[in-house]
C-alpha positions in Angstrom: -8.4 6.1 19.8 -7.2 9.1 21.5 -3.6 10.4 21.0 -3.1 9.7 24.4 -3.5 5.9 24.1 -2.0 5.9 20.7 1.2 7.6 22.3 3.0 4.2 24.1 3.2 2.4 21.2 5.3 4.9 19.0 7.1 5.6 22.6 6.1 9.5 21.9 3.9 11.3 19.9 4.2 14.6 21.3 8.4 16.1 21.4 8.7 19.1 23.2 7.7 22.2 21.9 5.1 20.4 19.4 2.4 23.1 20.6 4.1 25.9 18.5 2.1 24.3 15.1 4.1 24.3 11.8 3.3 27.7 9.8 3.9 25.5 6.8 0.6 23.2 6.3 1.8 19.7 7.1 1.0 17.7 4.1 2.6 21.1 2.2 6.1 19.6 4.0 5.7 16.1 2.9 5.4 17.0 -0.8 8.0 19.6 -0.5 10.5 18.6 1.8 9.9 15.1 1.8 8.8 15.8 6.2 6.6 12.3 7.1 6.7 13.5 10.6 5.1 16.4 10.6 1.7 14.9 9.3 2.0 12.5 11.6 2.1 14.6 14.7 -1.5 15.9 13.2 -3.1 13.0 12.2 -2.4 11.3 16.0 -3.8 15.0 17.6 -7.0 13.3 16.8 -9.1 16.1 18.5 -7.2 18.7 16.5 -7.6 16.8 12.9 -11.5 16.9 13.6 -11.8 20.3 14.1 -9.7 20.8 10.9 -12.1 18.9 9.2 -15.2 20.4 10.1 -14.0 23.6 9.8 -12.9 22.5 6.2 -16.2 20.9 5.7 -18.5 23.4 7.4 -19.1 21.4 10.8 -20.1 18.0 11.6 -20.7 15.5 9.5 -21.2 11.9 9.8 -18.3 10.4 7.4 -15.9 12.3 9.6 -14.8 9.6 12.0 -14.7 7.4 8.6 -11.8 10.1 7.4 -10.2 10.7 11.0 -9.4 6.5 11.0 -8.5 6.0 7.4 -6.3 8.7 7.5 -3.9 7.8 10.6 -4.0 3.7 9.6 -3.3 4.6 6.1 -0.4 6.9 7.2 0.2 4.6 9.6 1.7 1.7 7.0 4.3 4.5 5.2 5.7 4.5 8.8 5.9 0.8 8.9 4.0 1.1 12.2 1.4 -2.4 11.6 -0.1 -1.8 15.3 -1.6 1.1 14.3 -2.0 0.3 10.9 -4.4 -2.5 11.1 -5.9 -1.3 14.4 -9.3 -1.3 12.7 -9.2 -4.3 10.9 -11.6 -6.5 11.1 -13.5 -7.3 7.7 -13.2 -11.0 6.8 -14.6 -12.3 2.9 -12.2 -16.0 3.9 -14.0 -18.6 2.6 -15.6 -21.3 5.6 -14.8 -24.4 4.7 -10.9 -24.7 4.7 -11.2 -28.5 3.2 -12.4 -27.2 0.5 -9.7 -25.4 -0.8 -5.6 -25.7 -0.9 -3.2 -23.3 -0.7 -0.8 -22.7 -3.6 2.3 -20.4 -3.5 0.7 -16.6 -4.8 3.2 -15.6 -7.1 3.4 -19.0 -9.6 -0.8 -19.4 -9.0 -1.0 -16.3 -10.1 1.1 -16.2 -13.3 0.0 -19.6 -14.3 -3.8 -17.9 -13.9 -2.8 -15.3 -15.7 -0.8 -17.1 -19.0 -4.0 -16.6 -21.3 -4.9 -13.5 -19.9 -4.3 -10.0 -21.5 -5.2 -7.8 -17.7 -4.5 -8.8 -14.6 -5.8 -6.6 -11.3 -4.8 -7.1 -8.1 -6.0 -5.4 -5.3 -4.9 -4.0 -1.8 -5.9 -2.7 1.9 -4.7 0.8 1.8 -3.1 0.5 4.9 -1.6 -2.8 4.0 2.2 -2.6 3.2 2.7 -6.5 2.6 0.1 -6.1 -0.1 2.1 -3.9 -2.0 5.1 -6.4 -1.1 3.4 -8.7 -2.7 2.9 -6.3 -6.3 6.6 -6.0 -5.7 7.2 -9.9 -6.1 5.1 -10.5 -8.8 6.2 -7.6 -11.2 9.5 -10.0 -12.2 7.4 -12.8 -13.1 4.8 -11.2 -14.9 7.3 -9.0 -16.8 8.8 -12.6 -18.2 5.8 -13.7 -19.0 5.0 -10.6 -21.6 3.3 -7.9 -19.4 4.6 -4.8 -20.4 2.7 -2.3 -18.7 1.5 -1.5 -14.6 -1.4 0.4 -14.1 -2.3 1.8 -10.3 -5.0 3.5 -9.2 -2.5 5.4 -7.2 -0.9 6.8 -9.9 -1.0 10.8 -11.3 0.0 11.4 -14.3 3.1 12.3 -13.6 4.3 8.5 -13.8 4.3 9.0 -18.0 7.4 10.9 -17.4 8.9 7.8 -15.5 11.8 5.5 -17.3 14.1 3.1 -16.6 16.7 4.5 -13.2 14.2 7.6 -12.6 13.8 8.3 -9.2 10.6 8.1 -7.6 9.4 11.2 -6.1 6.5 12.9 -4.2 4.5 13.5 -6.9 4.2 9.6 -7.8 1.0 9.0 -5.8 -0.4 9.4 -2.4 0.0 5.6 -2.1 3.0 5.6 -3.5 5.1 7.4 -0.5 5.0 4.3 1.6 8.4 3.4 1.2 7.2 -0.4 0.2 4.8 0.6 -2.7 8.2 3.1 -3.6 10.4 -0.1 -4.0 7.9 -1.9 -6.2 7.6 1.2 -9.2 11.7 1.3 -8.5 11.4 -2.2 -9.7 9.0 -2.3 -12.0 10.7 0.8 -13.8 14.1 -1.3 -13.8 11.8 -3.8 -15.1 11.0 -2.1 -17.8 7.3 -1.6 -17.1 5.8 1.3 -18.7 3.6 3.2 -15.8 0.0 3.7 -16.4 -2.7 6.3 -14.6 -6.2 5.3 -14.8 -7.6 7.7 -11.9 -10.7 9.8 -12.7 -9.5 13.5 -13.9 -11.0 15.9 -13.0 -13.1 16.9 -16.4 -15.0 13.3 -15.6 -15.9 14.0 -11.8 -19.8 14.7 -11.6 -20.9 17.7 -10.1 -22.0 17.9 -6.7 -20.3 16.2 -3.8 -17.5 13.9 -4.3 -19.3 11.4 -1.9 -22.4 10.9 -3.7 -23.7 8.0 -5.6 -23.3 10.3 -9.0 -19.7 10.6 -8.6 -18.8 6.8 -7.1 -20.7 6.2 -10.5 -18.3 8.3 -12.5 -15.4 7.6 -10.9 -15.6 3.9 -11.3 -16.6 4.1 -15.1 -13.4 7.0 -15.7 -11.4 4.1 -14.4 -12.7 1.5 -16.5 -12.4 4.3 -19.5 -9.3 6.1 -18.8 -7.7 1.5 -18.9 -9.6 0.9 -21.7 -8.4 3.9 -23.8 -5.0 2.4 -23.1 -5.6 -1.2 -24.7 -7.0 0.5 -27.7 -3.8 3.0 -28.1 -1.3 -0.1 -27.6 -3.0 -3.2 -28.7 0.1 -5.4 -27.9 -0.1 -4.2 -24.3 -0.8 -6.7 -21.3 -1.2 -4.9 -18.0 -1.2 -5.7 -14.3 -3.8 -3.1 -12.6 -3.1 -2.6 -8.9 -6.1 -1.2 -7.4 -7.7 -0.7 -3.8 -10.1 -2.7 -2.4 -13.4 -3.4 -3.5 -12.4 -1.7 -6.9 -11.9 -4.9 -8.7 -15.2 -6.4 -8.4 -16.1 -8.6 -11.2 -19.8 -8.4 -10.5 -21.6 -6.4 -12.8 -25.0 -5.5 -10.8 -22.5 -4.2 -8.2 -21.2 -1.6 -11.1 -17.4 -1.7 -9.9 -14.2 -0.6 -12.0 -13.5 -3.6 -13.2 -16.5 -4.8 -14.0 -17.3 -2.1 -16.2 -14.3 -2.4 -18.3 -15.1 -6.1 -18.9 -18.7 -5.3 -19.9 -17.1 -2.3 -22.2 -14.4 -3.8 -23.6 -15.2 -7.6 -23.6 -11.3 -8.0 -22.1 -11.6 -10.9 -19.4 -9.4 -9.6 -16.5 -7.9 -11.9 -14.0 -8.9 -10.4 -10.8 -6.5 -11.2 -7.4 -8.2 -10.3 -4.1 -5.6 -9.9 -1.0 -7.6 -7.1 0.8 -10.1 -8.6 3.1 -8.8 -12.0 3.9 -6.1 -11.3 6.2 -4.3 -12.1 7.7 -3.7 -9.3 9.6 -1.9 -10.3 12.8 0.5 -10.7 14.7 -0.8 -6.9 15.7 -4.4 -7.6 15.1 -6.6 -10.5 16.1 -7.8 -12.3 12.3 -11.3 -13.1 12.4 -12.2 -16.8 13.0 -12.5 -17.7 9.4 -8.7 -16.0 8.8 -7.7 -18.2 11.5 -9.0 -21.1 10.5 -7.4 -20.9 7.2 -3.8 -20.0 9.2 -4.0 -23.2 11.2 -5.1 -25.4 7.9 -2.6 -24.0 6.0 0.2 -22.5 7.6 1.6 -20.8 4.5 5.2 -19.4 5.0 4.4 -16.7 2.8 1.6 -15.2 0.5 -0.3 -18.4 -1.2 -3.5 -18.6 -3.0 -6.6 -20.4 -1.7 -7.9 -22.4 -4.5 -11.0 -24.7 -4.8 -10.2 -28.3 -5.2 -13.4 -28.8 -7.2 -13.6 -25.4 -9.7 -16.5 -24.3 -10.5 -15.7 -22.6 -14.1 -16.7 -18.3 -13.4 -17.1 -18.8 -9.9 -16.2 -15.7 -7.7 -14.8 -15.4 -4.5 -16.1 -13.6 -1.8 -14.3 -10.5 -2.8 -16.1 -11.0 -6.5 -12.8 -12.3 -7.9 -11.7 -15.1 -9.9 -8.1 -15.8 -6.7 -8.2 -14.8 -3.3 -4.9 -14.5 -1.2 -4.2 -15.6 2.3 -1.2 -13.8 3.8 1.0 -15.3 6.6 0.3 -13.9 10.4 4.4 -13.7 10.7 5.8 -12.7 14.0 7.9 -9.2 14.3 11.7 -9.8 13.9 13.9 -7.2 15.1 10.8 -5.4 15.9 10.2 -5.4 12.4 7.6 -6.8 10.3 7.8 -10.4 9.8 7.4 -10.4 6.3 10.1 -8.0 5.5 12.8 -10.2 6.7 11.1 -13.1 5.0 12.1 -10.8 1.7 14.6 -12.5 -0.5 15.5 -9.3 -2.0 16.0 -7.7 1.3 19.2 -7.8 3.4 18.9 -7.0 7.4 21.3 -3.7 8.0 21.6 -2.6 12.0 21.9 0.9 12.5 22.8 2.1 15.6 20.3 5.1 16.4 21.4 8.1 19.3 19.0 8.4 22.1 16.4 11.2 21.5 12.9 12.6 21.8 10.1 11.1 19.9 9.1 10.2 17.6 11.7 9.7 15.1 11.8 8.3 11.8 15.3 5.9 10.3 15.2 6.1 7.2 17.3 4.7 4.7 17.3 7.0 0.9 18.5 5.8 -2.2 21.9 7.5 -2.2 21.2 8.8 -6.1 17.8 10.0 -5.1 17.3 13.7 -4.8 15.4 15.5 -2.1 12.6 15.2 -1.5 12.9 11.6 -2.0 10.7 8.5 -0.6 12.5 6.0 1.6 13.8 2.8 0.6 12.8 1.6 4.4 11.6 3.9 7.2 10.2 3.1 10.8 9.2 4.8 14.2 12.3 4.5 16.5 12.3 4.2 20.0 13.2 7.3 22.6 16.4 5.0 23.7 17.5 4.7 20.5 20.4 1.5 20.3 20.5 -0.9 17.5 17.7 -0.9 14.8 17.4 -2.8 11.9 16.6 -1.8 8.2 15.7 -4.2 5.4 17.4 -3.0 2.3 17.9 -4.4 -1.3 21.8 -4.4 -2.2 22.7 -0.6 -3.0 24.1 2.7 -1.9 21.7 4.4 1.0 22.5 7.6 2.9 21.1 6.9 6.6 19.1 10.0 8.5 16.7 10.9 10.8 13.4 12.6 10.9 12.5 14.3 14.0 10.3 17.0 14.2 12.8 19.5 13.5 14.0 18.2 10.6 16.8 15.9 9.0 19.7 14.9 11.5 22.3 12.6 8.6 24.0 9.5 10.1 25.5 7.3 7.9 26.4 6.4 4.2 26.4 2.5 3.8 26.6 -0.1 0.9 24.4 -3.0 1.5 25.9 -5.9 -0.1 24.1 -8.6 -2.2 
């Protein structure tokens, strides 16, 4: 999609003067300053982020467009912008035959799963925020059930440093600066969860390049490793792994994360799949199967499919032993559905000055230093008026992004 037809539905990507380029390399002013914006305005120049690419990787090659559309749907999500998000979405693992299953609330099928389990792994769509929504529900009930530590894939290891009212920063994780993913390590930490990387260093990457089969090999058995070495240091540990996609895998011939640490260690893990059954919409049509499920079900919120006959080691069609359907939940205040369906969340109108595009509202923890990762940020419109943010209870100072910089609005306290 060009930038042209991507520009109506964030109202503007280009503001005037964007031709004069930051001298400041633009993902240089996102860990630095804490500037989404200016990434952005790269990532949607897609003609521009190609010939980045190729000149970085010495011309053409054929996992380029690959890059070019996870990068602006992944970057896509920190901006709460779902349209874009999910715009390639179209991978289905649903099971066929709704009758065959029913559909139990996620959080309580999933800690009732996990009650004799020592790991549990949950996966996501990286440019899914309502998957890492969903991390952010079950971290309470997990933590009162024993689990003591949360591992992510998205992690550095800079999350070691990480206690109990620490701000979460840049540094966190790539993942991590999607203001959703933010909240649920904000509340795991107030939890009490001790934070875990498992990523590959770089001392285990094979040599050669980082997309060939020796390093997918290495990378996935460093995971299992680096999670394994963990269990062995604290033996009274019990750990919820969040990992991307196809990462949790339970079966062995396919030589995936987490199979590997269950051949290595002998440790079981209860494996949650969320990432390729949808659903997806209301800004992306499910496939069939999805919406078959939908109109069998219709869930209110996150539930798991589960087989009304078991079949004891069965796999789903993501390889794991739960699958999760997500609700297609219609936009409120041209929000996401699900946000508002957020118990946690309170709605907060702001009322946002007219302007060129695009903009970012954010809301920032008020104790949170710069550069700090939003509590709740979306794409506002070029007329500006009333928006709406979907906040915990708390102290939140209330900006703008535009492509110059911050503009402040507001201090608020959002009541429980």
């Amino acid at each position: 999609m060009s930038a042209a037809a991507i520009a109506p539905l964030i109202a503007a990507v280009a503001p005037a003067g964007a031709a004069q380029r930051e001298t400041v390399p633009a993902q240089m002013l996102l860990a630095s300053e804490g500037r989404y914006l200016p990434r952005w305005l790269e990532l949607t120049d897609e003609a521009g982020e190609r010939a980045r690419l190729e000149q970085q990787y010495g011309g053409e090659q054929e996992w380029i467009p690959h890059v070019l559309r996870d990068g602006i749907t992944q970057y896509a999500s920190f901006l709460s912008a779902e349209k874009i998000a999910f715009r390639a979405q179209n991978s289905s693992t649903a099971p066929l035959e709704p009758d065959a299953y029913e559909a139990v609330e996620a959080v309580e099928a999933i800690a009732r799963a996990a009650a004799d389990r020592r790991v549990v792994m949950l996966n996501e769509a990286h440019n899914a925020s309502r998957h890492r929504a969903l991390l952010g529900r079950l971290l309470p009930r997990l933590r009162a059930d024993g689990f003591t530590h949360l591992a992510a894939e998205a992690f550095t290891p800079a999350v070691a440093t990480l206690a109990r009212g620490d701000p979460v920063g840049m540094g966190v994780g790539w993942y991590v600066q999607d203001p959703v993913f933010a909240e649920a390590v904000r509340e795991a930490l107030a939890l009490g969860y001790r934070l875990v990387a498992y990523e590959q260093r770089e001392e285990q990457r094979a040599s050669g390049s980082p997309l060939s089969n020796a390093n997918f090999v290495s990378r996935e058995q460093a995971q299992a490793d680096n999670l394994a070495a963990v269990l062995a240091r604290e033996p009274d540990a019990k750990v919820l792994v969040f990992a991307g996609y196809g990462h949790i895998a339970e079966q062995t011939g396919g030589g995936m994360f987490a199979a590997r640490f269950r051949r290595d260690t002998g440790i079981d893990p209860l494996t949650v799949g969320q990432s390729g059954v949808g659903a997806f919409g209301p800004h992306v049509e499910d496939a069939p199967p999805v919406r078959a499920l939908l109109e069998r079900f219709r869930p209110d919120g996150a539930v798991v499919l589960m087989p009304k006959s078991p079949q004891p080691g069965a796999l789903t069609g993501e390889e794991t032993d739960l699958i999760v359907l997500h609700p297609s939940v219609a936009d409120v205040d041209g929000r996401p559905g699900w946000l508002a369906r957020d118990a946690e969340r309170r709605r907060q109108p702001i009322e946002v000055p007219a302007g060129a595009g695009p903009r970012l509202l954010q809301a920032l923890h008020h104790g949170d230093p710069d550069p700090a990762i939003p509590a709740d940020q979306f794409l506002v419109p070029n007329e500006g008026g009333a928006s709406v943010l979907w906040l915990r209870p708390g102290r939140y100072r209330i900006r703008l992004e535009t492509a110059a910089g911050f503009v402040a609005l507001d201090e608020i306290e959002v009541q429980s």
